[in-house]
C-alpha positions in Angstrom: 172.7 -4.6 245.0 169.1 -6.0 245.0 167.7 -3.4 242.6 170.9 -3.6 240.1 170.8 -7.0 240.3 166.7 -7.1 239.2 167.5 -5.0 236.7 170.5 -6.7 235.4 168.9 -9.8 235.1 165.7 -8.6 233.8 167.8 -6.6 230.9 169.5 -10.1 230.2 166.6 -12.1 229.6 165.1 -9.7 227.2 168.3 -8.8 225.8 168.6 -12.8 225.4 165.7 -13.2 223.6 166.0 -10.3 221.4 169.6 -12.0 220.2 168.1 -14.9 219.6 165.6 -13.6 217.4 168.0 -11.2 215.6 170.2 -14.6 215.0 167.6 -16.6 213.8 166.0 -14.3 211.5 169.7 -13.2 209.6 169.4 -9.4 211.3 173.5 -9.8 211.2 176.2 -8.4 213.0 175.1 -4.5 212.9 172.0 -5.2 214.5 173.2 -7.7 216.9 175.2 -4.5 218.0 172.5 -2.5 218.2 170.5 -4.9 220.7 173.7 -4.8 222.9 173.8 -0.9 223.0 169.8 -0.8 223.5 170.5 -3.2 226.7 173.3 -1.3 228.1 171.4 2.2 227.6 167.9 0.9 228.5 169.7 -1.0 231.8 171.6 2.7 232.8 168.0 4.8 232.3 166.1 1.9 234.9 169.0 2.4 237.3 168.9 6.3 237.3 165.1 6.0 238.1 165.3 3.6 240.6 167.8 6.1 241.8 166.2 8.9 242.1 163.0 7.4 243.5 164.7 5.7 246.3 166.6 8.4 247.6 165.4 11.6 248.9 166.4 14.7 247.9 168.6 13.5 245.1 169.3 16.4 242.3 170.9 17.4 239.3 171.5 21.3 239.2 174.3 23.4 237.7 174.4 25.0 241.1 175.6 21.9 242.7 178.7 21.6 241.0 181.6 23.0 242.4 185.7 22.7 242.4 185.9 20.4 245.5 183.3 18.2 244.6 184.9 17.7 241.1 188.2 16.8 242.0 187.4 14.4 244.4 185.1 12.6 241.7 187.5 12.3 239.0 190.8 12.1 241.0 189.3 8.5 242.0 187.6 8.2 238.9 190.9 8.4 236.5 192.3 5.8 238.8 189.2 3.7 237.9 189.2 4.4 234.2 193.4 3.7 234.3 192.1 0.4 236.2 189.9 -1.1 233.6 192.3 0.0 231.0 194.8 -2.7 232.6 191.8 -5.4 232.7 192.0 -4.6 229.0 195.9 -4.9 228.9 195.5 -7.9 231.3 192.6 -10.0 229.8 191.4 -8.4 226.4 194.5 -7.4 224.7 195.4 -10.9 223.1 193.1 -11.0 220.4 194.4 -7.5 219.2 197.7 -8.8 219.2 197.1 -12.1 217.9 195.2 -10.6 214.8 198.2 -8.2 214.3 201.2 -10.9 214.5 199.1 -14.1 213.4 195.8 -14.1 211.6 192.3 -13.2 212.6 191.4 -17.2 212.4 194.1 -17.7 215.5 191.7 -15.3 217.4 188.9 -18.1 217.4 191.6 -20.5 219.4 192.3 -18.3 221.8 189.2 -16.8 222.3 187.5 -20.2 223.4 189.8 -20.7 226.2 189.6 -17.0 227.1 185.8 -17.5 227.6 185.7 -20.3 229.7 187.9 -18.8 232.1 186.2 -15.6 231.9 182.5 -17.6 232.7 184.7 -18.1 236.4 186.0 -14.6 236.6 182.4 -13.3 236.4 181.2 -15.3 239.0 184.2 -14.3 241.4 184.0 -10.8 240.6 180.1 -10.7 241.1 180.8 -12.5 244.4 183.3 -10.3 245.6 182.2 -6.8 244.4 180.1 -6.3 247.6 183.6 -6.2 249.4 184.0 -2.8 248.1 181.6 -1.2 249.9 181.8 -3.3 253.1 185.7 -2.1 253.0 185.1 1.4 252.7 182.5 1.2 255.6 185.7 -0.6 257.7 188.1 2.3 256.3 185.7 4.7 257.8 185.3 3.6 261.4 189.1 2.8 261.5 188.5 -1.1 261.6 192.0 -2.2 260.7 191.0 -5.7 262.1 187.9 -6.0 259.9 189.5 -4.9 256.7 192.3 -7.8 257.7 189.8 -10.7 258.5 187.5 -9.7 255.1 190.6 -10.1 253.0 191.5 -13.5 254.7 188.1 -14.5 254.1 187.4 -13.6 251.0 190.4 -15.2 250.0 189.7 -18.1 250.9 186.3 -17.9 249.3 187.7 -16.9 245.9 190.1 -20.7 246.4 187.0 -22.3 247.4 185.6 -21.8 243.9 188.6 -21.0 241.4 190.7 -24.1 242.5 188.1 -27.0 241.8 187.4 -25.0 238.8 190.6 -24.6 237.4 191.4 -28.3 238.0 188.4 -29.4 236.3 189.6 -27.3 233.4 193.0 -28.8 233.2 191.9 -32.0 233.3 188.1 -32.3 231.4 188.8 -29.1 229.3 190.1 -30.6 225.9 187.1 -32.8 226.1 184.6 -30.1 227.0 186.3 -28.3 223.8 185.9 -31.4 221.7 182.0 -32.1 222.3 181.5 -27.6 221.9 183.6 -26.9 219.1 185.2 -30.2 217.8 188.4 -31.8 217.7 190.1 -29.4 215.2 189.5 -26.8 217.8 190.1 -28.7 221.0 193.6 -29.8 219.4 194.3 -26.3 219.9 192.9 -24.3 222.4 193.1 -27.1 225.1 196.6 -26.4 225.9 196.4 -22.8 225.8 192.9 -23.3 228.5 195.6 -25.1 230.6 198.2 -22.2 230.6 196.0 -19.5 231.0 193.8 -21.5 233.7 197.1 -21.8 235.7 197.6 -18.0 235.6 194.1 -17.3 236.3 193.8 -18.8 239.7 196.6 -16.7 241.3 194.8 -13.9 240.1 191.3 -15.1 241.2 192.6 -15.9 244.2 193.1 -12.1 245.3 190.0 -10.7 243.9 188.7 -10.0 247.8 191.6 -8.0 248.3 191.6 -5.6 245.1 188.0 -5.0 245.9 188.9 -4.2 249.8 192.2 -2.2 248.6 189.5 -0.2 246.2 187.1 0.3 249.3 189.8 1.2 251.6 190.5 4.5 249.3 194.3 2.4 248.5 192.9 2.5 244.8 196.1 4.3 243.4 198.5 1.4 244.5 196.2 -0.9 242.8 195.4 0.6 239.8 199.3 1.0 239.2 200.4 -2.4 240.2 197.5 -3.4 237.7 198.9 -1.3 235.1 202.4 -2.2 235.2 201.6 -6.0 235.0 198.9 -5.0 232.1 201.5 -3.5 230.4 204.7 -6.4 230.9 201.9 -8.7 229.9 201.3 -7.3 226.6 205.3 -6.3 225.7 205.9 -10.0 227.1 203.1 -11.6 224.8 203.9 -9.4 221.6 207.9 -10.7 222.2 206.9 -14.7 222.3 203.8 -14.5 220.1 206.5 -14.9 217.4 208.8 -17.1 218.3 206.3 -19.9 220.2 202.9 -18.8 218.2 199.7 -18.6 220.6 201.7 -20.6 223.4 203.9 -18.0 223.9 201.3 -15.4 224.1 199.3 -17.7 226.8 
């Protein structure tokens, strides 16, 4: 974590500065892209040599590959890549369904109170992503206790910081709006912040246990729970989007 971390944050700051300048010079959107995708590649090449500096005997051969070793990759794998397609169902779909029922200007509405809540799911994801390993090492040595008491207290870590925060959305988050956008746009996303801030924190609130479920191998009864909601979510949404406009879809 300490050498993913350097080199997140170092990949940031220049990536930072490189937006900026692409902003302030009228580069436009294409190019604003292509600083994004330098980042992400640049940031993957540093960790692969990191990687195979710090750990001995680490290769790539053809050799190395076989049937066993394959499967057990991607059979855990496809329940990732399943997983972060119901974060996308979950918390990214909206937009594509508010542009296809409403109008890509509604998008902007939305979007500002999607982003404020998604500042907090960062934080709490970053937080608790180190229970995934930690679990796994419990799984291993049969620590049923352990794996019990890290869920309890990551649980009550993730309240710690998404209830204050949620609260302090509900009740300063039209004015918050107001002075970063303006009234026209406060006048409408403030009640949608308040919705989907109220949803939020139950989620929030068991992002210790998804990571320890993930760590303790129980990854296929996540990733379909996750899916399942992803997927009532977006039927749901698409079905009041029309009748009750950007509410509904909140």
């Amino acid at each position: 974590y300490d050498y993913a971390n350097m080199i997140g944050v170092g990949v940031v700051l220049v990536r930072s500065a490189l937006i900026v300048l692409v902003v302030s010079r009228g580069l436009g959107i294409v190019a604003l892209g292509l600083v994004h995708t330098a980042g992400q590649i640049v940031a993957g090449l540093l960790v692969m040599a990191v990687v195979f500096r710090k750990i001995d005997g680490l290769q790539v051969r053809w050799s190395l590959v076989n049937r066993e070793t394959v499967k057990t990759l991607y059979s855990f794998g496809g329940f990732v890549l399943l997983n972060n397609l119901a974060m996308f169902f979950l918390f990214n779909s909206a937009e594509i369904v508010i542009g296809i029922f409403l109008s890509a200007a509604a998008v902007t509405y939305f979007a500002i109170a999607g982003s404020l809540l998604q500042y907090l799911s960062q934080l709490i994801g970053v937080m608790t992503q180190v229970l995934h390993p930690y679990a796994s090492e419990q799984e291993a040595r049969g620590d049923a206790g352990g794996l019990q008491r890290t869920v309890i207290v990551g649980t009550k870590a993730c309240l710690m910081i998404a209830l204050p925060a949620t609260v302090t959305f509900m009740m300063v988050g039209r004015a918050f709006i107001q002075l970063w956008m303006g009234p026209t746009y406060a006048e409408a996303a403030a009640p949608l912040l308040v919705v989907l801030a109220i949803g939020r924190v139950f989620w929030l609130s068991q992002s210790s246990a998804g990571n320890v479920l993930l760590g303790a191998g129980r990854h296929k009864l996540l990733t379909m729970t996750n899916l399942a909601t992803g997927v009532a979510g977006l039927v749901l949404g698409s079905i009041l989007i029309r009748p009750m406009g950007l509410f509904g879809l909140a």
